[in-house]
N, CA and C of each residue as an Amber inpcrd file, in Angstrom:
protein
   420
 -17.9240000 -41.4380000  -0.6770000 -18.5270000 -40.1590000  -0.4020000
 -17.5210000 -39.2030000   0.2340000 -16.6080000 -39.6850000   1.2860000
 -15.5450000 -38.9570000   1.5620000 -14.5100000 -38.3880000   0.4150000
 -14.2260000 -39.3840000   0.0600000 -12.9530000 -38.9070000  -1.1600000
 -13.7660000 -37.4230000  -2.1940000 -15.0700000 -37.8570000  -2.0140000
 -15.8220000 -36.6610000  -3.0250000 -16.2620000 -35.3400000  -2.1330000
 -16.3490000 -35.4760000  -1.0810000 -16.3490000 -34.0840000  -0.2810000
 -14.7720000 -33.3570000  -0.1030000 -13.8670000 -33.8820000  -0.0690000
 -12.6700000 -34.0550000   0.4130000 -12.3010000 -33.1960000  -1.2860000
 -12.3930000 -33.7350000  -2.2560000 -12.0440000 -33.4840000  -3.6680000
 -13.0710000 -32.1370000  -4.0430000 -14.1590000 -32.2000000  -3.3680000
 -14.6720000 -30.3430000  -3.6530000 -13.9810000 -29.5470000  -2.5640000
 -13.7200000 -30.1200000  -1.0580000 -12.7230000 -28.9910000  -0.5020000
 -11.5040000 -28.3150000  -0.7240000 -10.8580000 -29.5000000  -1.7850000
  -9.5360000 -29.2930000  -2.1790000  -9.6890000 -27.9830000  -3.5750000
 -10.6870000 -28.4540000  -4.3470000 -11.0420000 -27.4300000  -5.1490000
 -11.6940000 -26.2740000  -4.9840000 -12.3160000 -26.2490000  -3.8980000
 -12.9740000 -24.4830000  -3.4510000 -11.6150000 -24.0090000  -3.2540000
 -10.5460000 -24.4160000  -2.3330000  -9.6520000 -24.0230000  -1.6260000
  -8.5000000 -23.3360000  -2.8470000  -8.9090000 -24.1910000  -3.9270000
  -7.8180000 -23.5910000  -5.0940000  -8.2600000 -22.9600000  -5.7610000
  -9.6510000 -22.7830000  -5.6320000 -10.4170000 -21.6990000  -6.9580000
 -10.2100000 -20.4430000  -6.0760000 -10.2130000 -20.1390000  -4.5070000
  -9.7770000 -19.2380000  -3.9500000  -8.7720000 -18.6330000  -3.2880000
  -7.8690000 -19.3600000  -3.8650000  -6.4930000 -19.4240000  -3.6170000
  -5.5780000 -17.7400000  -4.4620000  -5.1770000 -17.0080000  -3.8770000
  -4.9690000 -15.8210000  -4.4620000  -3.6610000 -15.8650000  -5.4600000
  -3.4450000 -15.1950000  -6.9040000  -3.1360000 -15.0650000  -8.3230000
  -1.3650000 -15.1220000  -7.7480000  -0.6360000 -15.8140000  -8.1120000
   0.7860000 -15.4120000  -7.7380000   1.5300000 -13.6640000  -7.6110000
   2.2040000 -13.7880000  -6.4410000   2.2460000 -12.3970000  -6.6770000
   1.4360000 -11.7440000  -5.9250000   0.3150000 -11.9830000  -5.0170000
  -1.2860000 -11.0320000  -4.9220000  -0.3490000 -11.1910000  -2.9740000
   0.3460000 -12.3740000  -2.3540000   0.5430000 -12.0940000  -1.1980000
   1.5810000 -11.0810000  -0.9340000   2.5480000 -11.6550000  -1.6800000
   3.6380000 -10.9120000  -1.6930000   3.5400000  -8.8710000  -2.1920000
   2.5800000  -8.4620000  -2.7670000   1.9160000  -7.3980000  -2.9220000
   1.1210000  -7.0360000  -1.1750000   0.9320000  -7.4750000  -0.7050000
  -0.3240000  -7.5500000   0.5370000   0.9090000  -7.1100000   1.7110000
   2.0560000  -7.9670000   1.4730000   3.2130000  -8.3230000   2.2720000
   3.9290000  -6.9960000   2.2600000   4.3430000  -6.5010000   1.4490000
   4.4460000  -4.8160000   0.6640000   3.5530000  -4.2730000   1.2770000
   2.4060000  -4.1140000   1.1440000   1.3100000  -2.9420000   1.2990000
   1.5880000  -2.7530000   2.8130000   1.5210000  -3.6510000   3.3750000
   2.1060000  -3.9990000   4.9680000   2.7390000  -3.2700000   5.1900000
   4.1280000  -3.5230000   4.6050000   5.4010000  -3.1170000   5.1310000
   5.7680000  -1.5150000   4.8710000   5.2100000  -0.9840000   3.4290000
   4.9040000   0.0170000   3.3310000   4.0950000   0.7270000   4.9050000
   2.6480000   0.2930000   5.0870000   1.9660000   1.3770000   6.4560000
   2.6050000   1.1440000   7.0820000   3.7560000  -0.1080000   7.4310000
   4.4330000   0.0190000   8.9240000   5.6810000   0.9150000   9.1670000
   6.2350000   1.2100000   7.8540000   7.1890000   1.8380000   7.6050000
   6.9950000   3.4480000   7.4140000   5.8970000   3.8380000   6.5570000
   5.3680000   5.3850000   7.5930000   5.0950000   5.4430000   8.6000000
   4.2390000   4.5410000   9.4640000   3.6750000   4.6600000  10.6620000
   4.9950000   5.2900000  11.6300000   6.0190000   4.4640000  11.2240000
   7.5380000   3.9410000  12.4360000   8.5200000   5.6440000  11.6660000
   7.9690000   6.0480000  10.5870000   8.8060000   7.3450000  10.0860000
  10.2900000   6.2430000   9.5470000  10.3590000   5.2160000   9.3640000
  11.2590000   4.1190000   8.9170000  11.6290000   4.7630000   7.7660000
  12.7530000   5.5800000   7.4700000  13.2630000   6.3040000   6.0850000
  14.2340000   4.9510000   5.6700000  14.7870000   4.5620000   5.9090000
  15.7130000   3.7610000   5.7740000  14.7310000   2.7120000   4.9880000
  13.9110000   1.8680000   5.3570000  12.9160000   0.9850000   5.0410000
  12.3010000   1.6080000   4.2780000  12.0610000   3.0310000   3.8950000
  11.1870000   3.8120000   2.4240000  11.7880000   4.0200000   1.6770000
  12.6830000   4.2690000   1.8200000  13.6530000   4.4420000   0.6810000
  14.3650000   3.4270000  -0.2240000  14.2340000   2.0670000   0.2840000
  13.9990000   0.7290000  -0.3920000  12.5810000   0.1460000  -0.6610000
  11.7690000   0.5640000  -0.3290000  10.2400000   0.3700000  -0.5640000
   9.5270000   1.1730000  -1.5910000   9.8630000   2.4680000  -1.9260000
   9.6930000   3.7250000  -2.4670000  10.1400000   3.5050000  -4.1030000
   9.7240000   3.7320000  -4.6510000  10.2630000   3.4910000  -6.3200000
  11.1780000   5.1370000  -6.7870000  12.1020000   5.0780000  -7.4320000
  13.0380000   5.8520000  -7.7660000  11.8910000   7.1520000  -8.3020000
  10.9390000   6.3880000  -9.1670000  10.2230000   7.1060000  -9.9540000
   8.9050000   7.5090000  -9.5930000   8.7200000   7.7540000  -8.0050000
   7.8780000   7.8040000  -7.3810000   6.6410000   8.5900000  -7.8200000
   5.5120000   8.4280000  -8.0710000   4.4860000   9.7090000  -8.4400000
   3.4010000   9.1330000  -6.9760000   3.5320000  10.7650000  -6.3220000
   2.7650000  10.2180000  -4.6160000   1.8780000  11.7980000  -4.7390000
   0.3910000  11.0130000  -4.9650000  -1.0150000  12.3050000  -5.1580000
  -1.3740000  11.9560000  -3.6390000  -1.2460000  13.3300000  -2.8650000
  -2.3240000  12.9770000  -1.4320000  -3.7220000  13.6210000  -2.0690000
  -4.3700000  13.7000000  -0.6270000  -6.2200000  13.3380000  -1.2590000
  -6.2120000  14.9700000  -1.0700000  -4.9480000  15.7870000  -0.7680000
  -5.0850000  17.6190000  -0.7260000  -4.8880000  17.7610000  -2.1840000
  -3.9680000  16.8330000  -2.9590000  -3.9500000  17.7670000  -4.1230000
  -2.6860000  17.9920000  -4.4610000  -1.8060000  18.0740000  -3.4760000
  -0.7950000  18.1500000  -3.3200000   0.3740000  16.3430000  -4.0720000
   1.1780000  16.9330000  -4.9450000   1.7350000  16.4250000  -5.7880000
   3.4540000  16.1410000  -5.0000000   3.3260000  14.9300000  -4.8310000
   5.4510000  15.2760000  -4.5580000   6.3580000  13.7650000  -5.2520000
   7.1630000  13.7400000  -5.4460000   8.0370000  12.8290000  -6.1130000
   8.7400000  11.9040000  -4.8350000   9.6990000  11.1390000  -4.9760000
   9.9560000  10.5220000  -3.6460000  11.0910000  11.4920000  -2.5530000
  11.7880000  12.3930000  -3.4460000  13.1600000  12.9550000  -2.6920000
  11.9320000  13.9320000  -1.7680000  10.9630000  14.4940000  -2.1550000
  10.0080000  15.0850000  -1.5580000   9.3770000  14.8730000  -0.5430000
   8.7780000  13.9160000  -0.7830000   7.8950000  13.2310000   0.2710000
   8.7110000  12.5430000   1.0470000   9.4660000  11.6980000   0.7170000
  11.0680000  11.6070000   2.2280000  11.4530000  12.9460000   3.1360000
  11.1520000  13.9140000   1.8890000  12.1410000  15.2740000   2.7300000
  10.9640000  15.6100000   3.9350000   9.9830000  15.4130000   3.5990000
   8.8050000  15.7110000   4.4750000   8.6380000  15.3120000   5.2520000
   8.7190000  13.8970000   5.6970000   9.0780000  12.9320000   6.6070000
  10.0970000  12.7050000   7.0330000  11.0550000  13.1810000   7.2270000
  12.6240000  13.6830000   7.7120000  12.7300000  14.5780000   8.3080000
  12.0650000  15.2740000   8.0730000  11.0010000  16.9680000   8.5060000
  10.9570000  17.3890000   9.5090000   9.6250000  16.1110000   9.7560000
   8.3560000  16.2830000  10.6670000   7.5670000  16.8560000  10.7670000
   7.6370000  17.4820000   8.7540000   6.4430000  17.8790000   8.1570000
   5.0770000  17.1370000   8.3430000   5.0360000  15.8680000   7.8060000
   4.0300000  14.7720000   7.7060000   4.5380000  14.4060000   8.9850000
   3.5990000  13.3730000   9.6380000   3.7010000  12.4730000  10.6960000
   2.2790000  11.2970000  10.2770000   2.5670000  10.5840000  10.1030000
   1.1340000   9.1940000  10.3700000   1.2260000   8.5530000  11.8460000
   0.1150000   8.5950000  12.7660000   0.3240000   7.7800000  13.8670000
  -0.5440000   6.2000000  13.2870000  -1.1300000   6.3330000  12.1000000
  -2.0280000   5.6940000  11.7290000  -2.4440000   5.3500000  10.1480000
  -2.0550000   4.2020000  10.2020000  -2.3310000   3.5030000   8.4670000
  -3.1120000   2.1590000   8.6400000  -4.5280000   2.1970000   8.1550000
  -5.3030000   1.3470000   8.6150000  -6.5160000   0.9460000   7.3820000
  -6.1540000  -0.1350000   7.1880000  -6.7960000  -0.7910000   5.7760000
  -7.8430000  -1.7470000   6.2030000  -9.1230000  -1.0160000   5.7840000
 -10.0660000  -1.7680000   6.2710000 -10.5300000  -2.5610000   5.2940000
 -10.2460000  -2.6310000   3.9900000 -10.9090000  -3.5520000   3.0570000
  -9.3910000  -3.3620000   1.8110000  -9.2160000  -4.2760000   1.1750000
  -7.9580000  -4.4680000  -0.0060000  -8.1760000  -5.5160000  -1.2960000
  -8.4630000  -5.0700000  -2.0700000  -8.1900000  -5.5250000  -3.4640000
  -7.1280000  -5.3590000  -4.1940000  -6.3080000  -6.8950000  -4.4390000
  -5.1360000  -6.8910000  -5.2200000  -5.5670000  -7.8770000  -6.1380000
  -4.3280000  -7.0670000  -7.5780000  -4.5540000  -7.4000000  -8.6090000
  -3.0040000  -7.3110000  -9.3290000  -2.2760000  -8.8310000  -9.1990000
  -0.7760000  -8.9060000  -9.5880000  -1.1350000  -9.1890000 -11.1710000
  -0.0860000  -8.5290000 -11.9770000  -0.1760000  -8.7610000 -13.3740000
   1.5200000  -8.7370000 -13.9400000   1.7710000 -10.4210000 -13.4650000
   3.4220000 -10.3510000 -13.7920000   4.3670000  -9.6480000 -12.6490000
   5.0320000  -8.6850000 -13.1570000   6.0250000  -7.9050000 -12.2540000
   5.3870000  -6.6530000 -11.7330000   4.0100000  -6.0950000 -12.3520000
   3.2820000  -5.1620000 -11.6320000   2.1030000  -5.3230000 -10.6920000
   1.7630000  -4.6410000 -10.1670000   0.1960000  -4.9470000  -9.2040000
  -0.2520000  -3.5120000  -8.9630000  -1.1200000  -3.7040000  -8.6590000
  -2.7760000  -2.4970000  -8.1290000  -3.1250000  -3.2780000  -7.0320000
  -3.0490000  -1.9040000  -5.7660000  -3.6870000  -2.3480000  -4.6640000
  -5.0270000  -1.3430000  -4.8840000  -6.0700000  -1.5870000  -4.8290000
  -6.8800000  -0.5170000  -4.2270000  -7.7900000  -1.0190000  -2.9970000
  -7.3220000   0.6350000  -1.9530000  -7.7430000   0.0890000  -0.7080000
  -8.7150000   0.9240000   0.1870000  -9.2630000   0.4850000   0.9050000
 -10.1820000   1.6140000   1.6000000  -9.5210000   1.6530000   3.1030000
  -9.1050000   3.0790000   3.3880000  -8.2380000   2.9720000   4.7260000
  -8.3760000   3.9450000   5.6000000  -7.6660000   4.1400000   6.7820000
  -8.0690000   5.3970000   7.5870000  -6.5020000   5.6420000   7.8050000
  -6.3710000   7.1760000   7.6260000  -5.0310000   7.5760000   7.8710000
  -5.4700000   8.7190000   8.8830000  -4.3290000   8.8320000   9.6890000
  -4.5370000   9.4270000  10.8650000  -3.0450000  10.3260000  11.2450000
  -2.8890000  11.5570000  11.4790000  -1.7870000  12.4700000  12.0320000
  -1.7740000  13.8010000  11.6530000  -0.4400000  14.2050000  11.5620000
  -0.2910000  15.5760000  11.1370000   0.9190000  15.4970000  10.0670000
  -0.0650000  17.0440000   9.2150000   0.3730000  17.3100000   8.1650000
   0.5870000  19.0220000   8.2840000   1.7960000  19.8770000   8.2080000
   1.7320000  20.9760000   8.5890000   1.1730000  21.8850000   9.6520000
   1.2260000  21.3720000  10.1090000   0.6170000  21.5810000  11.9930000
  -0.5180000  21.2040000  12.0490000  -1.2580000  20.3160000  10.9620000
  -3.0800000  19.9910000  11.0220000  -3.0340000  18.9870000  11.2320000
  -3.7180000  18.3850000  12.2990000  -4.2720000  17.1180000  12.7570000
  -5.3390000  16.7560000  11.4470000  -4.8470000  15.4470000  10.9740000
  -5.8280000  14.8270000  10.0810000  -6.2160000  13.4920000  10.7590000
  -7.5510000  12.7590000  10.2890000  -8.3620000  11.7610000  10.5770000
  -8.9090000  11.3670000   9.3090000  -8.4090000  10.6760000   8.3320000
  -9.5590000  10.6610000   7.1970000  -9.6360000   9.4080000   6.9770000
 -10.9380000   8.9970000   6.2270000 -10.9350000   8.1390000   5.2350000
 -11.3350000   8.0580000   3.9080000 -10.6780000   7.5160000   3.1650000
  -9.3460000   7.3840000   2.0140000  -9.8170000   6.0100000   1.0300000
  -9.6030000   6.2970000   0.1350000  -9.7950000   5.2840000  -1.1160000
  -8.1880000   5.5220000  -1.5930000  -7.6920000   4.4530000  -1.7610000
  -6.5330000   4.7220000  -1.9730000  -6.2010000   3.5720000  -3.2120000
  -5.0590000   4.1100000  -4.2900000  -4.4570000   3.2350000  -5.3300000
  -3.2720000   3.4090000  -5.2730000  -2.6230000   2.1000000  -5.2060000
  -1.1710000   1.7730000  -5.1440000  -0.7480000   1.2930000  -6.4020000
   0.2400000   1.3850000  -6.7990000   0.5680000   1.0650000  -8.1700000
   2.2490000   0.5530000  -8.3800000   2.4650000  -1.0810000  -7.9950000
   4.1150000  -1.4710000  -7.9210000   4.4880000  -2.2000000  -8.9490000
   5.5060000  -2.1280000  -9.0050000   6.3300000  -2.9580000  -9.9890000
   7.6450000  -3.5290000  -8.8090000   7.6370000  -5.0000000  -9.6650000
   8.8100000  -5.9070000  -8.9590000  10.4950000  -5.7410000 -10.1010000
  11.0510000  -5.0460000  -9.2000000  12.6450000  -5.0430000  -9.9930000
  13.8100000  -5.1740000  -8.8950000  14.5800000  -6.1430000  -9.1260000
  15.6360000  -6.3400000  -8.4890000  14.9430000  -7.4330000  -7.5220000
  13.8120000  -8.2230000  -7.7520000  13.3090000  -9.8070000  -7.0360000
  12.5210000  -8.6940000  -5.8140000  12.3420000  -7.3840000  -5.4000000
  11.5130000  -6.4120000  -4.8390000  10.4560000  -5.8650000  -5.3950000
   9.5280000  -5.8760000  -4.4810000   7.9260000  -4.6290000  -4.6540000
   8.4370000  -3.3150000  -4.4590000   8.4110000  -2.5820000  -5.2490000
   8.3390000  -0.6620000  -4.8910000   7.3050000  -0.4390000  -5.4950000
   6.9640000   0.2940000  -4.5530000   5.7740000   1.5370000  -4.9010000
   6.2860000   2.4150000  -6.1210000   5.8180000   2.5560000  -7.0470000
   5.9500000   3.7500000  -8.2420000   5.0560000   4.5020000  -8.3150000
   3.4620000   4.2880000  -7.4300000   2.8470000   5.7550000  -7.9070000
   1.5320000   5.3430000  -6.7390000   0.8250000   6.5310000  -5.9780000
   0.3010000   6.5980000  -5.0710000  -1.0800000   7.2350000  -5.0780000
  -2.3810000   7.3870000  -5.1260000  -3.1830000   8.4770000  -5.4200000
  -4.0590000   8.0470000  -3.6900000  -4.5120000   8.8350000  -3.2480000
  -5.4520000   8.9000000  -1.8660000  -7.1290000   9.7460000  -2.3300000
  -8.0810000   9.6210000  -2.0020000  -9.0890000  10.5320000  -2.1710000
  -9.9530000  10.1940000  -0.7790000 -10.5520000  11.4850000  -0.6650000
 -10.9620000  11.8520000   0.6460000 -12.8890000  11.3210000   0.7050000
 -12.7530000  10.3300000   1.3650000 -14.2710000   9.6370000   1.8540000
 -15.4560000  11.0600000   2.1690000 -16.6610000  11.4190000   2.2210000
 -16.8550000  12.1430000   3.1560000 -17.7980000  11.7060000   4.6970000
C-alpha cells in the first residue's frame, strides 16, 4: 500500500512539474522587474532584445534605444514591479509570459499606481532569455 501511495505522489508531482524552459522564463521575468525596479541599464541592455517592440498601457510605442534613453533620463522611474498571478508558456527557444501585476512610479512628472495585464514575449539566443516584445493594459 505504501509503494502505491508513494507511486501516485511521484506522479502528481510530475504531471505538475512545469514544461522545460517555463523556470528559466519565470527566472527572466524576475530579473527583468528587478532590473527596472534598480534602473539596472547595464543588466537591460543584456535582458532587452535588440529588436525590442515595448507597448505601455498609454499607448505610447518605443523600441529598446528608447525606452533605455528614458530610463537613463529619469524620464520613467518604477519604484515597483509586482506580479501577482503568472502564466508561462515555453515553446522551444520562445515563451509568453502573461501576467497580472502592479506597477508603481513616475512617468513624466506623473505619479502612476496601476494595475496591468501584461504580455511578455522572449526568445532564447546566445543560451539567454531577451525580451523581444512587451504590451501592458490598464485594469480599471
Amino acid at each position: 500500500m505504501l509503494r502505491i501511495l508513494a507511486l501516485i505522489g511521484i506522479l502528481a508531482l510530475a504531471g505538475s512539474a512545469a514544461a522545460p524552459g517555463e523556470e528559466e522564463l519565470r527566472q527572466a521575468e524576475k530579473a527583468w522587474a528587478a532590473a527596472v525596479q534598480k534602473n539596472d541599464l547595464a543588466t537591460l541592455e543584456r535582458v532587452l532584445g535588440e529588436r525590442l517592440i515595448y507597448n505601455h498601457s498609454t499607448g505610447v510605442v518605443e523600441n529598446k534605444q528608447q525606452y533605455l534613453g528614458r530610463l537613463s533620463k529619469g524620464a520613467a522611474k518604477y519604484e515597483l514591479i509586482e506580479h501577482a498571478s503568472m502564466e508561462i508558456r515555453a515553446y522551444g527557444d520562445a515563451g509568453v509570459v502573461s501576467a497580472r501585476v502592479r506597477m508603481k512610479g513616475r512617468a513624466d512628472q506623473r505619479l502612476f499606481d496601476d494595475q496591468l495585464l501584461m504580455l511578455h514575449v522572449w526568445i532564447k539566443q546566445g543560451g539567454r532569455w531577451q525580451l523581444v516584445a512587451h504590451q501592458t493594459t490598464r485594469l480599471p
